[in-house]
C-alpha positions as CSV (number, residue, x, y, z in Angstrom):
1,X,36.8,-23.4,-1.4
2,X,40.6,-23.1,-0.2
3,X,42.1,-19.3,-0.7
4,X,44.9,-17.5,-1.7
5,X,47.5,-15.9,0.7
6,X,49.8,-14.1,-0.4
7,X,52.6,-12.9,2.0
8,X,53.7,-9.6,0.6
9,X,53.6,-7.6,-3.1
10,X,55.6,-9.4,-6.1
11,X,57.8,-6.2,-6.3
12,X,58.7,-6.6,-2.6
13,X,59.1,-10.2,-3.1
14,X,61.7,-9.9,-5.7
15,X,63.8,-7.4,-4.1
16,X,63.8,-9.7,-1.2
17,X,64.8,-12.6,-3.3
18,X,67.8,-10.9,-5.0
19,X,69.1,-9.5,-1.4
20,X,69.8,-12.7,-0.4
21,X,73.5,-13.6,-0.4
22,X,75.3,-16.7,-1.7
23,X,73.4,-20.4,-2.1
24,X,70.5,-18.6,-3.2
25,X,69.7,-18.1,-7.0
26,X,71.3,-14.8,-8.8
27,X,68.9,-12.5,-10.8
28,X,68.5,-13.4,-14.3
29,X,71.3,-11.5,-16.9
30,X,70.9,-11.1,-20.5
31,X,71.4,-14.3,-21.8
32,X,67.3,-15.0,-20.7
33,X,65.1,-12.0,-22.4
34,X,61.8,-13.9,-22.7
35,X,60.2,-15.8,-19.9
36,X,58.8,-18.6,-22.8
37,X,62.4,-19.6,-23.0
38,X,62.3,-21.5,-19.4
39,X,58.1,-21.4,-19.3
40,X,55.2,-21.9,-21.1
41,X,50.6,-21.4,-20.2
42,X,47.9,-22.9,-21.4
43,X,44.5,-22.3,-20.8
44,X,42.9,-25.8,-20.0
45,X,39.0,-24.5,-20.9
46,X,37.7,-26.8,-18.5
47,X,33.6,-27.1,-18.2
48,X,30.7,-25.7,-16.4
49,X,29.7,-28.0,-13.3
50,X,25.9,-27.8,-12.5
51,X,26.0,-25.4,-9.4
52,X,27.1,-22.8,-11.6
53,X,30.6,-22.8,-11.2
54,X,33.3,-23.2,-14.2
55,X,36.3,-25.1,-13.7
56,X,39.4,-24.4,-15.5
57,X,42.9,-24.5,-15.6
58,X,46.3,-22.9,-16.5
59,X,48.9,-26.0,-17.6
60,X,52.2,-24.7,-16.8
61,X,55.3,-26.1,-18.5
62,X,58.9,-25.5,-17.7
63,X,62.3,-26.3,-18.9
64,X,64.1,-29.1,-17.2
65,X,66.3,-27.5,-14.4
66,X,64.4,-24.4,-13.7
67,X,61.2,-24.4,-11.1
68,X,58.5,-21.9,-10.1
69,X,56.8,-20.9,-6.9
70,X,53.4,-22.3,-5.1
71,X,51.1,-19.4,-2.8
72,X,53.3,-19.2,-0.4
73,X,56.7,-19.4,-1.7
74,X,59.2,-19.3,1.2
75,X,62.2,-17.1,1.7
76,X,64.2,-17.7,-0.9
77,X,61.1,-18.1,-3.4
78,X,58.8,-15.8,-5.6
79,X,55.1,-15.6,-4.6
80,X,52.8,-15.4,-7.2
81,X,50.3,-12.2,-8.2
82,X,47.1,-12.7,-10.4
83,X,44.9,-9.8,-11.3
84,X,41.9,-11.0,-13.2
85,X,40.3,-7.2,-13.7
86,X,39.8,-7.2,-17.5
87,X,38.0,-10.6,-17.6
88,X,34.1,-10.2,-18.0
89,X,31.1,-12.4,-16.7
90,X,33.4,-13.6,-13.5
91,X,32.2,-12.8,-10.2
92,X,35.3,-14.2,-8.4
93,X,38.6,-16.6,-9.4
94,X,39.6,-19.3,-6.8
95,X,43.1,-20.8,-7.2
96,X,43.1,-24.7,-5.8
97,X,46.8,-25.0,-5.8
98,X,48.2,-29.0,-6.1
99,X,50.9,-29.6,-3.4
100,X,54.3,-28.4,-4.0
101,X,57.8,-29.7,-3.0
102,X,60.2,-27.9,-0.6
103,X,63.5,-27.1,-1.8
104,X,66.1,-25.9,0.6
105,X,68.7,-23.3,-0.6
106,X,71.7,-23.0,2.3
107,X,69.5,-22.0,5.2
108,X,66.2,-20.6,3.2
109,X,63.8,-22.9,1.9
110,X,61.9,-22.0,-1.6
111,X,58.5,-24.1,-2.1
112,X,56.8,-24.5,-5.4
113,X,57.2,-27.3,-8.5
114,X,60.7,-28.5,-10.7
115,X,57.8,-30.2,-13.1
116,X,54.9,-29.3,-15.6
117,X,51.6,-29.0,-13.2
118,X,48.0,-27.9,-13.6
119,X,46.5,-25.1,-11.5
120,X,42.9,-25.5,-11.3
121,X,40.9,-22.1,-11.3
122,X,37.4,-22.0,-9.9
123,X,35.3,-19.0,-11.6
124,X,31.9,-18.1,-10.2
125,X,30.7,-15.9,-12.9
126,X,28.0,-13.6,-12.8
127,X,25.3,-15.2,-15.9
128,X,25.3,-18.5,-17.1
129,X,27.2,-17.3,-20.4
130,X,30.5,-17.6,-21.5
131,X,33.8,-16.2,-19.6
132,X,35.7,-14.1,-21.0
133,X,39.3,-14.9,-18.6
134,X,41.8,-11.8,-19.6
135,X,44.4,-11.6,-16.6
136,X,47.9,-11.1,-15.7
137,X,50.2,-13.6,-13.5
138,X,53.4,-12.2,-12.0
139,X,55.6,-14.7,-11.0
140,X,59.3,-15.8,-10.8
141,X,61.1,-18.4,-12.7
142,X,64.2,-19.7,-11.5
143,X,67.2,-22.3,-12.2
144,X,70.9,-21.1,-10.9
145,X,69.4,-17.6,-12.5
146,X,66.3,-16.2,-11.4
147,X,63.4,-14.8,-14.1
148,X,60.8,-12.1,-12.2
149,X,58.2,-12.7,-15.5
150,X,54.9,-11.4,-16.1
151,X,52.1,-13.7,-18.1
152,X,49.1,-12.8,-19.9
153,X,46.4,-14.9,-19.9
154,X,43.2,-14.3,-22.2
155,X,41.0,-17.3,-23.5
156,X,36.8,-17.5,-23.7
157,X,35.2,-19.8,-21.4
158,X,32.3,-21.8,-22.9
159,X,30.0,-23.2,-20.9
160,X,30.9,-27.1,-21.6
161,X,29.8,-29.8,-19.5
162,X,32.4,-32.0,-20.3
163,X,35.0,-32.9,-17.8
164,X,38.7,-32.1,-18.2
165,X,40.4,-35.3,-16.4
166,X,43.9,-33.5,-16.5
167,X,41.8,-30.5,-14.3
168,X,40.6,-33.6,-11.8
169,X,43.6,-35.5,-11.5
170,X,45.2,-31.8,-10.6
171,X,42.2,-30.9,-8.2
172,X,42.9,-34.9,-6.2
173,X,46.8,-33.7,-5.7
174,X,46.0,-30.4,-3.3
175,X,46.9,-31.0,0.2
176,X,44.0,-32.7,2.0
177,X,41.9,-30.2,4.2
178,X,42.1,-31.7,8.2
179,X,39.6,-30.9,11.1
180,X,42.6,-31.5,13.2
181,X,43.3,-30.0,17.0
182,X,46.0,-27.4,16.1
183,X,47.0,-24.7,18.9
184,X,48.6,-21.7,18.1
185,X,50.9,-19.3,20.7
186,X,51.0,-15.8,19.8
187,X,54.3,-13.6,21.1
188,X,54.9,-9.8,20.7
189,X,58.7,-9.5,19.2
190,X,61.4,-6.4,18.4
191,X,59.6,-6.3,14.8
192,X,56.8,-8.2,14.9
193,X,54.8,-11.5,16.3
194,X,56.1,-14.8,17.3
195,X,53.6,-18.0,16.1
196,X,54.1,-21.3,17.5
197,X,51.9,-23.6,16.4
198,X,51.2,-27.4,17.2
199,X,49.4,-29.8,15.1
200,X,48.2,-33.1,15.6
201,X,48.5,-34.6,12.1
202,X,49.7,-37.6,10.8
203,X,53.5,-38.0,9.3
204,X,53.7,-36.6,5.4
205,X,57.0,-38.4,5.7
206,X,60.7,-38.7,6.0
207,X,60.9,-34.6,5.8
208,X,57.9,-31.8,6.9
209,X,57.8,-28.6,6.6
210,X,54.7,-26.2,8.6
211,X,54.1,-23.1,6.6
212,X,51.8,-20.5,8.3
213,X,50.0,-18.2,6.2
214,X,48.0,-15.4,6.9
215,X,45.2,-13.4,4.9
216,X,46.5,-9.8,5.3
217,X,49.1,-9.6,2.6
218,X,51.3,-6.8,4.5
219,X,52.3,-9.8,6.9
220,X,55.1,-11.3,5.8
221,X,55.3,-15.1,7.7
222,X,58.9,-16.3,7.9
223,X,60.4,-19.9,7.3
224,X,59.1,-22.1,10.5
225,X,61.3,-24.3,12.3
226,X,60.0,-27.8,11.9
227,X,59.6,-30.7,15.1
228,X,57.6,-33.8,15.0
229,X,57.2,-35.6,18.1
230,X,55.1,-38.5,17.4
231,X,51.2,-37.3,16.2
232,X,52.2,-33.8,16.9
233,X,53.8,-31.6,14.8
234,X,55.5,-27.8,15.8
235,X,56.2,-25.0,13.7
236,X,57.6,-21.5,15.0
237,X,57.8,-18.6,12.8
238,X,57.7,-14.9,13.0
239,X,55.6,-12.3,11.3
240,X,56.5,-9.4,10.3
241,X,54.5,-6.5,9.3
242,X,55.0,-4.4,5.3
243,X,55.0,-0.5,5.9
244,X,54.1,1.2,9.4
245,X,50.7,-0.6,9.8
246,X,50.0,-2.8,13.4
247,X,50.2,-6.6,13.7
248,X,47.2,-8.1,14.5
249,X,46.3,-12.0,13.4
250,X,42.5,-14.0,14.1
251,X,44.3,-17.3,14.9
252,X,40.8,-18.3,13.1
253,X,42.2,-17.3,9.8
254,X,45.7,-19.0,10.2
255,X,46.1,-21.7,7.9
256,X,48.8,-24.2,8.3
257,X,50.1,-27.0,5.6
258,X,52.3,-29.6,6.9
259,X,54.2,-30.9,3.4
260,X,55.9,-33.5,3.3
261,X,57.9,-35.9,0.9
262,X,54.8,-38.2,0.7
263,X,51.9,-36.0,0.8
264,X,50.7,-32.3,2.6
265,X,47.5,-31.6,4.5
266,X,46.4,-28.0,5.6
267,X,44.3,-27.1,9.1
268,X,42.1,-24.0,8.5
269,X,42.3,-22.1,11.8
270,X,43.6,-22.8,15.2
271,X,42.7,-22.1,19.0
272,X,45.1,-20.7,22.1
Protein backbone atom coordinates (compact mmCIF):
# COMPACT_ATOMS: atom_id res chain seq x y z
CA UNK A 1 0.00 0.00 0.00
CA UNK A 2 1.60 3.56 -0.90
CA UNK A 3 1.20 6.26 2.16
CA UNK A 4 0.51 9.55 2.85
CA UNK A 5 3.10 12.30 3.65
CA UNK A 6 2.25 15.18 4.54
CA UNK A 7 4.98 17.89 4.95
CA UNK A 8 3.62 20.19 7.61
CA UNK A 9 -0.14 21.19 9.27
CA UNK A 10 -2.85 22.77 6.69
CA UNK A 11 -2.88 25.84 8.98
CA UNK A 12 0.96 26.27 8.59
CA UNK A 13 0.52 25.44 5.00
CA UNK A 14 -1.75 28.20 4.27
CA UNK A 15 0.05 30.89 6.04
CA UNK A 16 3.05 29.80 4.04
CA UNK A 17 1.14 29.99 0.86
CA UNK A 18 -0.31 33.57 1.35
CA UNK A 19 3.42 34.89 2.54
CA UNK A 20 4.58 34.37 -0.71
CA UNK A 21 5.05 37.56 -2.69
CA UNK A 22 4.03 38.35 -6.37
CA UNK A 23 3.59 35.37 -9.18
CA UNK A 24 2.06 33.30 -6.66
CA UNK A 25 -1.85 33.14 -6.15
CA UNK A 26 -3.51 35.95 -3.74
CA UNK A 27 -5.85 34.66 -0.87
CA UNK A 28 -9.38 34.31 -1.85
CA UNK A 29 -11.65 37.84 -1.11
CA UNK A 30 -15.28 37.96 -0.81
CA UNK A 31 -16.44 37.48 -4.15
CA UNK A 32 -15.82 33.40 -3.34
CA UNK A 33 -17.86 32.41 0.03
CA UNK A 34 -18.48 28.72 -0.67
CA UNK A 35 -15.84 26.36 -1.77
CA UNK A 36 -18.75 24.36 -4.15
CA UNK A 37 -18.54 27.48 -6.31
CA UNK A 38 -14.92 26.32 -7.78
CA UNK A 39 -15.33 22.40 -6.30
CA UNK A 40 -17.39 19.73 -5.91
CA UNK A 41 -17.04 15.55 -3.89
CA UNK A 42 -18.55 12.60 -4.56
CA UNK A 43 -18.36 9.58 -2.81
CA UNK A 44 -17.68 6.77 -5.48
CA UNK A 45 -19.04 3.66 -3.02
CA UNK A 46 -16.76 1.39 -4.68
CA UNK A 47 -16.91 -2.49 -3.57
CA UNK A 48 -15.50 -4.95 -1.21
CA UNK A 49 -12.56 -7.03 -2.78
CA UNK A 50 -12.23 -10.59 -1.35
CA UNK A 51 -9.14 -10.02 1.07
CA UNK A 52 -11.29 -7.82 3.04
CA UNK A 53 -10.46 -4.58 1.94
CA UNK A 54 -13.10 -1.88 0.49
CA UNK A 55 -12.19 0.15 -2.30
CA UNK A 56 -13.66 3.53 -2.77
CA UNK A 57 -13.30 6.73 -4.01
CA UNK A 58 -13.92 10.65 -3.65
CA UNK A 59 -14.55 12.12 -7.51
CA UNK A 60 -13.41 15.54 -7.34
CA UNK A 61 -14.73 18.18 -9.75
CA UNK A 62 -13.47 21.71 -10.32
CA UNK A 63 -14.29 24.68 -12.28
CA UNK A 64 -12.30 25.31 -15.34
CA UNK A 65 -9.27 27.59 -14.44
CA UNK A 66 -8.96 26.73 -10.84
CA UNK A 67 -6.67 23.53 -9.65
CA UNK A 68 -6.07 21.69 -6.24
CA UNK A 69 -3.17 20.15 -4.58
CA UNK A 70 -1.76 16.27 -4.63
CA UNK A 71 0.19 14.81 -1.04
CA UNK A 72 2.80 16.78 -1.44
CA UNK A 73 1.98 20.00 -2.83
CA UNK A 74 5.12 22.03 -3.35
CA UNK A 75 5.88 25.57 -2.15
CA UNK A 76 3.56 27.52 -3.53
CA UNK A 77 0.78 24.78 -3.09
CA UNK A 78 -1.75 23.58 -0.29
CA UNK A 79 -1.26 20.08 1.15
CA UNK A 80 -4.10 18.20 1.89
CA UNK A 81 -5.42 17.05 5.63
CA UNK A 82 -7.98 14.11 6.06
CA UNK A 83 -9.27 13.14 9.49
CA UNK A 84 -11.43 10.08 9.26
CA UNK A 85 -12.28 9.94 13.32
CA UNK A 86 -16.07 9.84 13.20
CA UNK A 87 -16.27 7.05 10.56
CA UNK A 88 -17.20 3.58 12.19
CA UNK A 89 -16.19 -0.13 11.22
CA UNK A 90 -12.70 1.33 9.54
CA UNK A 91 -9.56 0.13 10.89
CA UNK A 92 -7.43 2.37 8.63
CA UNK A 93 -7.93 4.75 5.24
CA UNK A 94 -5.15 4.57 2.60
CA UNK A 95 -5.14 7.31 0.01
CA UNK A 96 -3.58 5.88 -3.62
CA UNK A 97 -3.14 9.32 -5.07
CA UNK A 98 -3.17 9.32 -9.33
CA UNK A 99 -0.12 11.34 -10.65
CA UNK A 100 -0.33 15.01 -10.61
CA UNK A 101 1.07 17.76 -12.91
CA UNK A 102 3.73 20.28 -11.86
CA UNK A 103 2.86 23.82 -12.22
CA UNK A 104 5.58 26.44 -11.85
CA UNK A 105 4.52 29.84 -10.27
CA UNK A 106 7.82 32.40 -10.82
CA UNK A 107 10.38 30.41 -8.97
CA UNK A 108 8.01 28.01 -6.73
CA UNK A 109 6.45 25.15 -8.15
CA UNK A 110 2.77 23.95 -6.95
CA UNK A 111 1.87 20.13 -7.78
CA UNK A 112 -1.58 18.76 -7.89
CA UNK A 113 -4.53 18.54 -10.82
CA UNK A 114 -6.24 21.64 -13.22
CA UNK A 115 -8.92 18.53 -14.11
CA UNK A 116 -11.77 16.43 -12.45
CA UNK A 117 -9.75 13.21 -10.91
CA UNK A 118 -10.69 10.21 -8.69
CA UNK A 119 -8.81 9.50 -5.44
CA UNK A 120 -9.04 6.03 -4.64
CA UNK A 121 -9.40 5.23 -0.78
CA UNK A 122 -8.37 1.83 0.56
CA UNK A 123 -10.47 1.06 3.94
CA UNK A 124 -9.47 -1.95 5.99
CA UNK A 125 -12.38 -2.07 8.25
CA UNK A 126 -12.63 -3.83 11.34
CA UNK A 127 -15.97 -6.64 10.48
CA UNK A 128 -17.11 -7.54 7.34
CA UNK A 129 -20.20 -5.07 7.59
CA UNK A 130 -20.83 -1.96 6.23
CA UNK A 131 -18.64 1.42 6.57
CA UNK A 132 -19.86 4.09 7.84
CA UNK A 133 -17.01 6.92 6.07
CA UNK A 134 -17.78 10.44 8.07
CA UNK A 135 -14.49 12.57 7.58
CA UNK A 136 -13.21 15.92 7.02
CA UNK A 137 -10.70 17.01 4.05
CA UNK A 138 -8.90 20.37 4.34
CA UNK A 139 -7.59 21.51 1.34
CA UNK A 140 -6.93 24.53 -0.79
CA UNK A 141 -8.51 25.55 -4.00
CA UNK A 142 -6.85 27.91 -6.15
CA UNK A 143 -7.10 29.99 -9.66
CA UNK A 144 -5.44 33.67 -9.65
CA UNK A 145 -7.27 33.64 -5.98
CA UNK A 146 -6.64 31.05 -3.55
CA UNK A 147 -9.69 29.05 -1.50
CA UNK A 148 -8.19 27.31 2.09
CA UNK A 149 -11.73 25.07 2.12
CA UNK A 150 -12.79 22.44 4.37
CA UNK A 151 -15.03 19.28 3.04
CA UNK A 152 -17.26 16.92 4.70
CA UNK A 153 -17.43 13.66 3.66
CA UNK A 154 -20.13 11.17 5.06
CA UNK A 155 -21.65 8.26 2.89
CA UNK A 156 -22.28 4.24 4.05
CA UNK A 157 -20.11 1.71 2.60
CA UNK A 158 -21.89 -1.49 1.49
CA UNK A 159 -20.15 -4.31 1.12
CA UNK A 160 -20.64 -4.70 -2.92
CA UNK A 161 -18.61 -6.88 -4.99
CA UNK A 162 -19.03 -5.05 -7.92
CA UNK A 163 -16.17 -3.18 -9.53
CA UNK A 164 -16.20 0.56 -10.00
CA UNK A 165 -14.16 0.93 -13.42
CA UNK A 166 -13.85 4.78 -12.91
CA UNK A 167 -12.04 3.66 -9.21
CA UNK A 168 -9.58 1.19 -11.52
CA UNK A 169 -8.88 3.34 -14.33
CA UNK A 170 -7.92 5.96 -11.32
CA UNK A 171 -5.88 3.24 -9.32
CA UNK A 172 -3.72 2.40 -13.17
CA UNK A 173 -2.76 6.31 -13.29
CA UNK A 174 -0.58 6.51 -9.74
CA UNK A 175 3.00 6.76 -10.34
CA UNK A 176 4.52 3.30 -10.88
CA UNK A 177 6.35 1.88 -7.71
CA UNK A 178 10.36 1.20 -8.98
CA UNK A 179 12.92 -1.18 -7.16
CA UNK A 180 15.36 1.19 -8.57
CA UNK A 181 19.26 2.02 -7.18
CA UNK A 182 18.58 5.49 -5.60
CA UNK A 183 21.36 7.00 -3.21
CA UNK A 184 20.74 9.64 -1.02
CA UNK A 185 23.53 12.29 0.66
CA UNK A 186 22.56 13.69 3.94
CA UNK A 187 24.13 17.29 4.96
CA UNK A 188 23.67 19.19 8.36
CA UNK A 189 22.64 23.01 7.25
CA UNK A 190 22.08 26.67 9.30
CA UNK A 191 18.33 25.40 9.69
CA UNK A 192 18.15 22.09 8.89
CA UNK A 193 19.37 18.99 6.49
CA UNK A 194 20.57 19.00 2.98
CA UNK A 195 19.16 15.70 0.70
CA UNK A 196 20.75 14.94 -2.45
CA UNK A 197 19.41 12.24 -3.95
CA UNK A 198 20.28 10.25 -7.28
CA UNK A 199 18.03 7.96 -9.09
CA UNK A 200 18.54 5.66 -11.72
CA UNK A 201 15.15 5.82 -13.53
CA UNK A 202 14.01 6.13 -16.85
CA UNK A 203 13.01 9.72 -18.52
CA UNK A 204 9.08 10.73 -17.56
CA UNK A 205 9.86 13.15 -20.32
CA UNK A 206 10.61 16.53 -21.74
CA UNK A 207 10.37 18.11 -17.97
CA UNK A 208 11.02 16.15 -14.30
CA UNK A 209 10.62 17.10 -11.30
CA UNK A 210 12.07 14.80 -7.81
CA UNK A 211 10.03 15.50 -4.87
CA UNK A 212 11.35 14.03 -1.60
CA UNK A 213 8.99 13.33 1.07
CA UNK A 214 9.33 12.26 4.44
CA UNK A 215 6.98 10.53 7.06
CA UNK A 216 7.43 12.87 10.04
CA UNK A 217 5.06 15.64 9.21
CA UNK A 218 7.13 18.48 11.24
CA UNK A 219 9.64 18.19 8.28
CA UNK A 220 9.01 20.40 5.84
CA UNK A 221 10.93 19.14 2.41
CA UNK A 222 11.67 22.09 0.05
CA UNK A 223 11.36 22.37 -3.90
CA UNK A 224 14.41 20.10 -5.31
CA UNK A 225 16.55 21.26 -7.93
CA UNK A 226 16.07 18.92 -10.85
CA UNK A 227 19.25 17.19 -13.29
CA UNK A 228 19.06 14.38 -15.54
CA UNK A 229 22.08 13.08 -16.91
CA UNK A 230 21.22 10.17 -19.01
CA UNK A 231 19.56 7.02 -16.65
CA UNK A 232 20.31 9.05 -13.62
CA UNK A 233 18.31 11.52 -12.19
CA UNK A 234 19.39 14.26 -9.15
CA UNK A 235 17.35 16.09 -6.87
CA UNK A 236 18.69 18.46 -3.97
CA UNK A 237 16.41 19.84 -1.45
CA UNK A 238 16.49 20.90 2.08
CA UNK A 239 14.52 19.95 5.14
CA UNK A 240 13.50 21.89 7.55
CA UNK A 241 12.18 21.12 10.87
CA UNK A 242 8.23 22.70 12.39
CA UNK A 243 8.76 23.93 16.08
CA UNK A 244 12.02 23.30 18.23
CA UNK A 245 12.14 19.49 17.70
CA UNK A 246 15.68 17.72 16.05
CA UNK A 247 16.03 16.56 12.47
CA UNK A 248 16.61 13.17 12.06
CA UNK A 249 15.49 11.15 8.61
CA UNK A 250 15.76 6.89 7.99
CA UNK A 251 16.85 7.34 4.34
CA UNK A 252 14.74 3.90 4.45
CA UNK A 253 11.62 5.94 4.73
CA UNK A 254 12.46 8.58 2.02
CA UNK A 255 10.26 8.36 -0.83
CA UNK A 256 11.12 9.97 -4.06
CA UNK A 257 8.58 10.52 -7.30
CA UNK A 258 10.26 11.61 -10.43
CA UNK A 259 7.02 13.29 -12.45
CA UNK A 260 7.19 13.99 -15.50
CA UNK A 261 5.16 15.35 -18.57
CA UNK A 262 4.66 11.67 -19.74
CA UNK A 263 4.30 9.72 -16.72
CA UNK A 264 5.83 9.60 -12.67
CA UNK A 265 7.31 6.68 -10.82
CA UNK A 266 8.24 6.67 -7.06
CA UNK A 267 11.37 4.65 -5.30
CA UNK A 268 10.48 3.75 -1.67
CA UNK A 269 13.69 4.17 0.26
CA UNK A 270 17.25 4.88 -0.60
CA UNK A 271 20.88 3.82 0.64
CA UNK A 272 24.26 6.29 1.41
Amino acid sequence: MARIYPHLAFAFLTAALLAFGAGIPRPATAQITDVSQVMELEVLPGWRRADGVHVAGLRITLKPGWKTYWRAAGAAGISPQMNWRGSDNMHSVTPMWPTPQVFRQGGSLSIGFDRDFILPLLIAPRDAGPIRLNGVLDVGVCADICLPARLSVAAVLEPSSSVDRRIEAALADRPRRLRAAARCQLRPTEDGMSVTGQIDVPRQGTSETVVFEVPDPTIWVTDADTVRQGDRITGVADMLVMGEGELSVDRSDILITVIGDRGAVEVMGCTG
